[in-house]
C-alpha positions as CSV (number, residue, x, y, z in Angstrom):
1,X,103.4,155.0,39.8
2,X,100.2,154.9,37.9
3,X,100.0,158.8,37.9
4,X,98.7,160.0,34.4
5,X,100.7,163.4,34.9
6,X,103.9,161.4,35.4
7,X,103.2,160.3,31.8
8,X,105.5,157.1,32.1
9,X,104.9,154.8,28.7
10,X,105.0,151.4,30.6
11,X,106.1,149.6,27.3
12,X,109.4,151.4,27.9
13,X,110.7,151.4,31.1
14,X,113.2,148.6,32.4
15,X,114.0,147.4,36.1
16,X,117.5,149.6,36.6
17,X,118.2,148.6,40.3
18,X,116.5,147.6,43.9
19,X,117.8,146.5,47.1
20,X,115.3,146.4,50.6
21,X,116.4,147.1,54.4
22,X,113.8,145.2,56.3
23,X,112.8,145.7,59.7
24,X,110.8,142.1,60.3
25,X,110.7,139.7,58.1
26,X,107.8,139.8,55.6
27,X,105.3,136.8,57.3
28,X,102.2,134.7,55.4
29,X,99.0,136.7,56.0
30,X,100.4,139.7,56.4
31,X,98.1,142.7,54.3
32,X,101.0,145.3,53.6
33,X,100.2,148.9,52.1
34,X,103.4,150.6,50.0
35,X,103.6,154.5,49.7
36,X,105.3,155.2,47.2
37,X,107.9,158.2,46.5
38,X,109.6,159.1,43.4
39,X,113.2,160.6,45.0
40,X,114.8,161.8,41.7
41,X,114.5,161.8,38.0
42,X,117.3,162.7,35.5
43,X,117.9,162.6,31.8
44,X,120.7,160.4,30.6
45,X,121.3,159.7,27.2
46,X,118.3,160.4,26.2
47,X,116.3,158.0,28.9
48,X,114.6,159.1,32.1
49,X,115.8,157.8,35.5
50,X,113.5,157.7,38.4
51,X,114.6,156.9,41.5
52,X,111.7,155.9,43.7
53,X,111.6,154.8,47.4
54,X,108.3,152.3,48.5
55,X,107.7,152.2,52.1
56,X,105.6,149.5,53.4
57,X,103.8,149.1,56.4
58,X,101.7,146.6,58.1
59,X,98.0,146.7,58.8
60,X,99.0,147.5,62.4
61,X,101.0,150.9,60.7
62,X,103.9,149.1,61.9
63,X,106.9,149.7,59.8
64,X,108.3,146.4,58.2
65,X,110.8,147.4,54.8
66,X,111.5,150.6,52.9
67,X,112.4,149.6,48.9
68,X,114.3,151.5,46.7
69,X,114.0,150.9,43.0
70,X,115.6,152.5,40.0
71,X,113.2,152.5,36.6
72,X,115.0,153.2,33.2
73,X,112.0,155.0,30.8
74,X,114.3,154.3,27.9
75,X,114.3,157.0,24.7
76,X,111.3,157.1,21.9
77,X,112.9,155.4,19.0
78,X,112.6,158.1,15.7
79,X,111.0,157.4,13.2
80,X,113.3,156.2,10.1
């Protein structure tokens, strides 16, 4: 997400969208690493949606909830 070649301007994207399909619950102490994948991107009105999916996994490699999130990089404003 932090990808300079993506070239997202952070001060304009917006939370569109997320929802989660666990397979164990999250639990206190757990140390959980998310790989991230951006699934789609398309233009709309001018704004950029990405569609990304985070899979996260326990130390163990175990498998434990896949995220999807939709980010809205909304349009430039021009210049009056």
């Amino acid at each position: 997400m932090r990808d300079p070649q993506l070239g997202l301007d952070y001060s304009r994207v917006v939370h569109g969208d997320q929802k989660f399909a666990y397979v164990r619950p999250v639990r206190a102490g757990d140390r959980l690493t998310v790989t991230s994948t951006i699934e789609g991107i398309k233009s709309l009105a001018g704004n950029d949606i990405l569609d990304i999916r985070g899979e996260v996994h326990d130390e163990a490699g175990e498998h434990v909830v896949t995220a999807w999130m939709k980010l809205v990089a909304r349009a430039a404003e021009e210049a009056s």
